[in-house]
C-alpha positions in Angstrom: -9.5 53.8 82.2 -6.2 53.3 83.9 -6.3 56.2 85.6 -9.5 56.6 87.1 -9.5 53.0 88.2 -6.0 54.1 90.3 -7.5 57.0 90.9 -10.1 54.6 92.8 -7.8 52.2 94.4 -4.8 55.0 95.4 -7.5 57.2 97.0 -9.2 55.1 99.0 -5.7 54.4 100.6 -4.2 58.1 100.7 -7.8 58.9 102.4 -7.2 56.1 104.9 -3.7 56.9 105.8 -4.8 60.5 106.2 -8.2 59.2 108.2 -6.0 57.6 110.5 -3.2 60.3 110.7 -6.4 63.2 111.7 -7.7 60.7 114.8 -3.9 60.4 115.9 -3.1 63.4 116.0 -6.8 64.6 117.9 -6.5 61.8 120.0 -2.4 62.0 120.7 -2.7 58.7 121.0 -0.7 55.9 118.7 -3.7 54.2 116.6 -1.4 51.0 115.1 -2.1 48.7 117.7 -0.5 45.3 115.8 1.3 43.1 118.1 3.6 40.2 117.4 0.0 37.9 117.4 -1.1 40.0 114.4 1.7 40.2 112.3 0.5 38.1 109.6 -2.7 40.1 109.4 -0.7 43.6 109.6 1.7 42.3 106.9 -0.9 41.3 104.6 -2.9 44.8 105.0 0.1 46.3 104.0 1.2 44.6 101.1 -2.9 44.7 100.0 -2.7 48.2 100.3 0.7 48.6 98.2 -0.6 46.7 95.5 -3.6 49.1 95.7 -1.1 51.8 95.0 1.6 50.2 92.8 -0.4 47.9 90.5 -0.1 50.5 86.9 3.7 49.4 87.7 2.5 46.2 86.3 -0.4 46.5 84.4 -3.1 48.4 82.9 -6.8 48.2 83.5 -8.8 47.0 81.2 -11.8 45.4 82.2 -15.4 46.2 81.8 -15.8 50.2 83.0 -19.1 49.4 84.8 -16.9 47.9 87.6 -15.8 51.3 88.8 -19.2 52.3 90.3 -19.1 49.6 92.4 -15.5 50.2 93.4 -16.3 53.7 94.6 -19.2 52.7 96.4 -17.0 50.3 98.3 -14.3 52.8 98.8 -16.5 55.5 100.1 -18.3 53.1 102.4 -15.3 51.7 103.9 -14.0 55.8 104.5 -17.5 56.6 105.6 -17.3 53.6 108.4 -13.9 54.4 109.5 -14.7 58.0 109.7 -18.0 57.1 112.0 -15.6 55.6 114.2 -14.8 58.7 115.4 -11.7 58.6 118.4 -12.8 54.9 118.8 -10.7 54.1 115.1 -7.9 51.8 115.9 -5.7 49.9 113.3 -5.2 46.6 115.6 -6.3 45.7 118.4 -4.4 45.6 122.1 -5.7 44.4 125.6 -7.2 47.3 127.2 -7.4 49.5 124.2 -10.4 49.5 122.6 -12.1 52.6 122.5 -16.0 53.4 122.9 -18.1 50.3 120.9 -19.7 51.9 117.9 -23.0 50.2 117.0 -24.7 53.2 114.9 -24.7 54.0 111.9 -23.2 51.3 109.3 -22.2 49.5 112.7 -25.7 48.8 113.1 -25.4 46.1 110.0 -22.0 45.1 110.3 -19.3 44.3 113.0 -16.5 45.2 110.8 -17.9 47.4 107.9 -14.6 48.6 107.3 -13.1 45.5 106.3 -16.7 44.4 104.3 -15.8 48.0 102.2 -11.8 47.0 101.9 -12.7 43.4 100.6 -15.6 44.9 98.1 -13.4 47.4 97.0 -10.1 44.8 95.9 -12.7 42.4 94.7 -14.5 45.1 92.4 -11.4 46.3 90.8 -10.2 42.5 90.3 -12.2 42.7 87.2 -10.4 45.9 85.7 -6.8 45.3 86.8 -6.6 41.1 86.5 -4.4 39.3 88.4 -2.1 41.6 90.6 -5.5 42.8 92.0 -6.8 39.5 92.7 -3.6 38.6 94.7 -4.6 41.9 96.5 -7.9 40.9 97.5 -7.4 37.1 98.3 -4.6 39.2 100.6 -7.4 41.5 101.7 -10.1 39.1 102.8 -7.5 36.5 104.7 -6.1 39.6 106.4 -9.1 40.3 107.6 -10.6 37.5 108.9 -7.4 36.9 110.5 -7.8 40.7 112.3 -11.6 40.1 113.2 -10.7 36.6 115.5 -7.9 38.7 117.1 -10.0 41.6 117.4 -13.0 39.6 118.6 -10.5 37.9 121.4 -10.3 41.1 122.7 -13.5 42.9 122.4 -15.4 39.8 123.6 -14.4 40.6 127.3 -16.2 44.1 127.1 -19.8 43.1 128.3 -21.6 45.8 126.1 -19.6 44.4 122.8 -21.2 40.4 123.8 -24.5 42.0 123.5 -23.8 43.8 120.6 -22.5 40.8 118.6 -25.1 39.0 119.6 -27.3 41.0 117.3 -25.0 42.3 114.3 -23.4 39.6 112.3 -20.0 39.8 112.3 -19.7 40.7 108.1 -23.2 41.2 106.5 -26.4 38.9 106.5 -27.6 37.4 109.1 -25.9 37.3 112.7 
């Protein structure tokens, strides 16, 4: 059980990293866009993602197995949504630098389907791997609330973004 569950959590994070590494180097463009006004946010994605990685250093899973399903649906929806991105995938966000606005696809139900597929996923294996993953996703979920506001800051002076917020709430649910 151990090892399928990491297998779960360390993929989803090696096919990130390489996600982002293809876009950089098609783009030749840097993608990690963190400034000193998201450092807490940055900080706490990458400590999140290390326990992703690290946590059979510390434990075992052994929760209920029926909590992997879930966790690979939320690990392949938040690869599918960064992957529709396209060029426009950023990690950050920086005046001026924002990319084409994606609204298709599983932009069409969510602002930030990326981050609703991170926090599913660390939630979903809280279950199997106890408390180091629970840390992980409280991590997760603050992190990215704190990235939306900054991200919004920024997107909300792009006139086609206003309109599209207007209609897609910013998580899931209602807007």
């Amino acid at each position: 059980m151990s090892l399928v569950t990491w297998l779960v959590s360390a993929g989803y994070v090696a096919g990130f990293l390489a996600m982002t590494a293809a876009v950089s180097r098609r783009s030749g463009q840097k993608l990690w866009l963190f400034d000193a006004g998201q450092a807490g946010a940055a900080w706490g994605f990458r400590i999140a993602f290390a326990i992703l990685v690290l946590w059979p250093v510390v434990t075992r899973a052994e929760g209920a197995p029926i909590w992997i399903v879930p966790s690979v649906f939320a690990a392949a929806f938040a690869l599918y949504a960064q992957a529709y991105m396209g060029r426009s995938w950023r990690i950050g966000t920086k005046e001026g630098v924002i990319g084409e606005i994606v609204t298709g696809g599983p932009f069409r139900f969510s602002r930030n389907p990326v981050f609703v597929g991170q926090i599913a996923l660390s939630w979903f294996l809280t279950p199997l791997v106890g408390l180091p993953m629970a840390v992980a996703a409280v991590i997760m979920t603050a992190s990215a609330v704190m990235q939306v506001r900054s991200e919004e800051v920024v997107l909300g002076q792009n006139a086609d973004w206003r309109r599209y917020a207007e209609n897609v709430p910013r998580w899931i649910g209602r807007v």
